[in-house]
N, C-alpha and C positions, 0 to 999 in steps of 0.2 A: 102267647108264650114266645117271650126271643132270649134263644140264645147267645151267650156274649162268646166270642171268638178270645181266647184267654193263649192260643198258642199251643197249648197241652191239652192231653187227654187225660190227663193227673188229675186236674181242678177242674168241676165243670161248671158253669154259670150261665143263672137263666131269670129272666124275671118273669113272673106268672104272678096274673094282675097287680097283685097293690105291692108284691113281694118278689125281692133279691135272692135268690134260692141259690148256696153255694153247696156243691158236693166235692167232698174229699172223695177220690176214685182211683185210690190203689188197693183194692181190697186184699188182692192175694198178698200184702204187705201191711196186711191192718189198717191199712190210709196212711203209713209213718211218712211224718215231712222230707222232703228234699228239698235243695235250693230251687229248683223248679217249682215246686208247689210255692212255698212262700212268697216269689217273686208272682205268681200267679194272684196268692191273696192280698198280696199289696194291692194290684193291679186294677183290680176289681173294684176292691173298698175304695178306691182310690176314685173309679169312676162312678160309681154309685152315690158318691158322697152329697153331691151336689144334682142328683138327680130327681126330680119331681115326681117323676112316676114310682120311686123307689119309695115304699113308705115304711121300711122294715127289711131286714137282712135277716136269715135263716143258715144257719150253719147245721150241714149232715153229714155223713158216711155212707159211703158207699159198703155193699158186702153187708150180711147179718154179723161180724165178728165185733162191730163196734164203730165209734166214731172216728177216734186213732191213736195206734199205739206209741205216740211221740214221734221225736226224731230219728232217722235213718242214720244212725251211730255207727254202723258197721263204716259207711263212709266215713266217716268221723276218725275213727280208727286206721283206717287204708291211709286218713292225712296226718295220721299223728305219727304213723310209722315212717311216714314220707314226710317228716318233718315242713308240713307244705303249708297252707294258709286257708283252705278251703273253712276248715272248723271258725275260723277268724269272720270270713266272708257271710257261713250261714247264721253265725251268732249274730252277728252284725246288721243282719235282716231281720230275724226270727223276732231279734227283743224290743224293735221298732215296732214290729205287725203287733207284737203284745200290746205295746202302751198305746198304739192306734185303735186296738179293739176297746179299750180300757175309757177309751177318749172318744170313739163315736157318736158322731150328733144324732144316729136313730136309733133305734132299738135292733141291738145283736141279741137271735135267739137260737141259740145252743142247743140241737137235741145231745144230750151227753147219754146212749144207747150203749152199751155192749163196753167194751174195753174200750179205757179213756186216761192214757197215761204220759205224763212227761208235759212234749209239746203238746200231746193231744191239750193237757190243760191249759197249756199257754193259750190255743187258738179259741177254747168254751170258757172257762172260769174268768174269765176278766169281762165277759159280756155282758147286756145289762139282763137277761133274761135266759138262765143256764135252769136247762129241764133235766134232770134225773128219771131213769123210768125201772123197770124190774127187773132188765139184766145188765144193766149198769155195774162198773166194777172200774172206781175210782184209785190212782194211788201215784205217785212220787216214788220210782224204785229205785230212783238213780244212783243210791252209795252203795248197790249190789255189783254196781257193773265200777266201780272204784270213781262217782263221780258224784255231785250234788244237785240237788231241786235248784233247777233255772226257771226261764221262761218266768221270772217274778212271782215263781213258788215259794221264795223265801219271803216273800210278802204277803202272799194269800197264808201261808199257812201261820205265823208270824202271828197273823192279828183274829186270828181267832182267839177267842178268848177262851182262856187256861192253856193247858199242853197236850191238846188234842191233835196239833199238826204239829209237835213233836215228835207224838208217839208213830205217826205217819211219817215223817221225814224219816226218821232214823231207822226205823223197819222196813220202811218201803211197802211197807202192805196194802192190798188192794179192799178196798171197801166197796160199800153197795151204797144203794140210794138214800136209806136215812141218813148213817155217818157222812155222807160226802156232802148234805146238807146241814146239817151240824158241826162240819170242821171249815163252810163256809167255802167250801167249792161250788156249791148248788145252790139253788133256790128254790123250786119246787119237784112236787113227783107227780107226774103224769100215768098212769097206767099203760102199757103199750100197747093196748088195745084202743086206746084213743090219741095216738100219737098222728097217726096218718088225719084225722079228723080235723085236729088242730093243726097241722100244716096247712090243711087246705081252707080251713077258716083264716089264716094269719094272708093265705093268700089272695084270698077275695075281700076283706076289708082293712089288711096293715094294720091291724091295733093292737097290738103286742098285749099291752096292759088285760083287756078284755079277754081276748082269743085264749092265754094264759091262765087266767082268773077262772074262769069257766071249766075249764079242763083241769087244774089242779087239784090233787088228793090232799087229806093227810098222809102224812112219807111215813114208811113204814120205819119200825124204834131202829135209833144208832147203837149210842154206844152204852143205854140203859143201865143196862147192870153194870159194867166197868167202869162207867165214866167218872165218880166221885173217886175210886183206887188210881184210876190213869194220872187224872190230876195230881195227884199224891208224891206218885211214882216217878214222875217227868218233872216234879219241882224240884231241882236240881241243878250244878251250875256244871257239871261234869260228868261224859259219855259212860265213866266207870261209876260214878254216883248213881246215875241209873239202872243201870244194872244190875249193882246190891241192892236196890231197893223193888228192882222189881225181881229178883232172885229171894226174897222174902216173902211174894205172894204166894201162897196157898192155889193158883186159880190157871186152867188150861191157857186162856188167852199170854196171861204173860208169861209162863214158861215159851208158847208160840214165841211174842216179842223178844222175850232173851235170847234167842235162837236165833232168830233174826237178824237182831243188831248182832250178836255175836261173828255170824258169818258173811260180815259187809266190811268194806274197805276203812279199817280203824281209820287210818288219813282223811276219807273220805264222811264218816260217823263224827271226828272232832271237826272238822271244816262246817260241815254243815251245821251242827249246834254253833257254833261261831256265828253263821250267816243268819241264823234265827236269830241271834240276838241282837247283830247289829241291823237289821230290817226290820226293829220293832220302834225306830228313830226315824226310818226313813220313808219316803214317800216311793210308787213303785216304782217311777224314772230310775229314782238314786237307787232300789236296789236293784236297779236291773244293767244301772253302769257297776256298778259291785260286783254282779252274779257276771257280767263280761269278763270284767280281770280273773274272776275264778275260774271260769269255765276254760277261758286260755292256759291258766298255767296248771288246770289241773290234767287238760290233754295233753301236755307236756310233761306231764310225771308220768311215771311208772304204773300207777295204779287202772290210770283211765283204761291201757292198751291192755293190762293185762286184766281186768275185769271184763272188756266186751272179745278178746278173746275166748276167755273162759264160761262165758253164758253162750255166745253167739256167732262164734267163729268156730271153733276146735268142739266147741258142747261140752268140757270134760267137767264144768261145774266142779274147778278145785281151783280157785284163782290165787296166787300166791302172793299174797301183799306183802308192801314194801312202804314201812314198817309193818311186819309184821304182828303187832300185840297194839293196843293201844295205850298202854303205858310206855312203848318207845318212841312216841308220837309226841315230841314236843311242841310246846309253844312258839318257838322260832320256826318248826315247818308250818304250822298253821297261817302265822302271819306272812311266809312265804309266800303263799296262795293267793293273800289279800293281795300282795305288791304289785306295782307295776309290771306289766307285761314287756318279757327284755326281749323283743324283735321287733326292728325299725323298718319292720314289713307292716308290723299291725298298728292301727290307731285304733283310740278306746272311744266309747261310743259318744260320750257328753250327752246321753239323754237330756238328764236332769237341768243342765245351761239349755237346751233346745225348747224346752217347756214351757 
């Protein structure tokens, strides 16, 4: 076993035989990314890539709460009020590590364990082997806190087929292991009692395919019974169309979903169905130069600061949006959002010409 010297005690990395074993290690913070970590997981992938001994990369968590609860927004927030460029800096990293994970020459395999939300998905969902296991609890909550599914969520969720990562985006709801392979963030379910088994098999022969194949279940049912009404409900070209129609089910679940979307950032709820639909065209480069522009100009509104105030700064869970209703949320702030980003501090990413 050698460990790789990465600088941080954030990211730890080791290879143990055939296998690149990376641990996310910020438990008391769920693993949430900093610029730190990210530049960490470049770093690594970066050396590994061309490494012989390396015959498979392994992605974990530190901490039994999960693998990671996304980005470390409350910083996010400190730059939006300090009108600074940090948010510019980490987006700027973060959407590269995605399409690098999306694009690596060996097998990335994802334990997606415990809470796995945001970037958590950015750094497991794009890899080529994302494990689900029993206390998995998957979900995109970003229009609670007044902001939208990055990290090429608008992609993953997008192309699932029907409006199954509709009904995700726009709720922000956290799922388990069936649905989250079912709305195409996963791939198999392992049981966690044979989790540790398979790590140490992946580790003494690197065969991803195999080591996988052997240990995978049947995934326990998604979204069974609701899934033909979901579809139903989410075909629709409008945040308030949805709504009516799931304000006509008869059924707990979508009362929950109306509830939901109801108390998320309207700006944030129309933005997002926007970005699903235009990333149903696009390949994940081009949505993730998209989801760049959005992510900038939407911590520069109103909504981003006063959403992660209101969950995670102050706690008072009453976050006051601006528009308030989603009927004051026009078409011109939407495409606001899309526009170019007006500070000639920041350049946008050009994934998609990189490619």
């Amino acid at each position: 076993m050698t460990s790789i010297d990465l600088g941080t005690d954030e990211v730890l990395a080791e290879v143990r035989g055939r296998a690149g074993v990376i641990t996310l290690n910020r438990p008391k913070a769920m693993n949430a990314l900093n610029q730190t970590m990210v530049d960490a997981l470049v770093q690594v992938l970066d050396q590994w890539r061309d490494d012989d001994d390396v015959a498979v990369v392994l992605l974990r968590g530190a901490g039994e709460r999960g693998l990671c609860a996304g980005g470390d927004v409350v910083s996010l927030y400190h730059d939006a009020k300090a009108n600074g460029t940090e948010g510019a800096r980490f987006w700027g990293s973060e959407y590269p590590l995605n399409l690098a994970i999306s694009q690596y020459p060996k097998p990335y395999v994802a334990i997606m364990n415990g809470i796995v939300l945001g970037g958590g998905i950015g750094v497991s969902a794009h890899g080529s082997h994302r494990i689900v296991t029993d206390d998995t609890r998957v979900g995109m909550p970003e229009t609670g806190i007044g902001f939208v599914p990055d990290v090429g969520g608008s992609h993953l969720l997008t192309h699932v087929p029907g409006h199954l990562g509709t009904h995700l985006a726009l709720t922000g709801a956290h799922v388990g292991a069936g649905e989250a392979i079912e709305c195409g963030l996963a791939d198999v379910y392992v049981p966690a009692d044979q989790i540790e088994a398979l790590v140490d098999e992946l580790c003494t022969s690197g065969d991803a395919d195999a080591v996988v194949g052997v240990h995978a279940r049947p995934a326990p049912a998604g979204f069974t019974a609701e899934h033909d009404v979901i579809e139903q409900v989410y075909d629709h070209d409008t945040v308030e169309k949805i709504l009516a129609a799931l304000d006509e089910v008869d059924d707990d679940w979508a009362r929950d979903a109306a509830k939901r979307i109801r108390r998320n950032s309207p700006l944030a709820l129309k933005v997002t169905l926007e970005s699903l639909r235009r990333a149903r065209g696009q390949s994940l480069a081009e949505a993730l130069d998209t989801e760049f522009r959005v992510s900038m100009n939407m911590q520069r509104g109103h909504d981003f600061v006063e959403g992660i105030r209101a969950q995670l700064v102050d706690k008072d869970r009453n976050p006051q949006w601006q528009p308030a209703t989603l009927e004051e949320v026009g078409e011109a702030d939407v495409e606001r959002v899309f526009g170019p980003v007006d500070d000639d501090r920041i350049t946008e990413l050009n994934l998609a010409q990189q490619a």
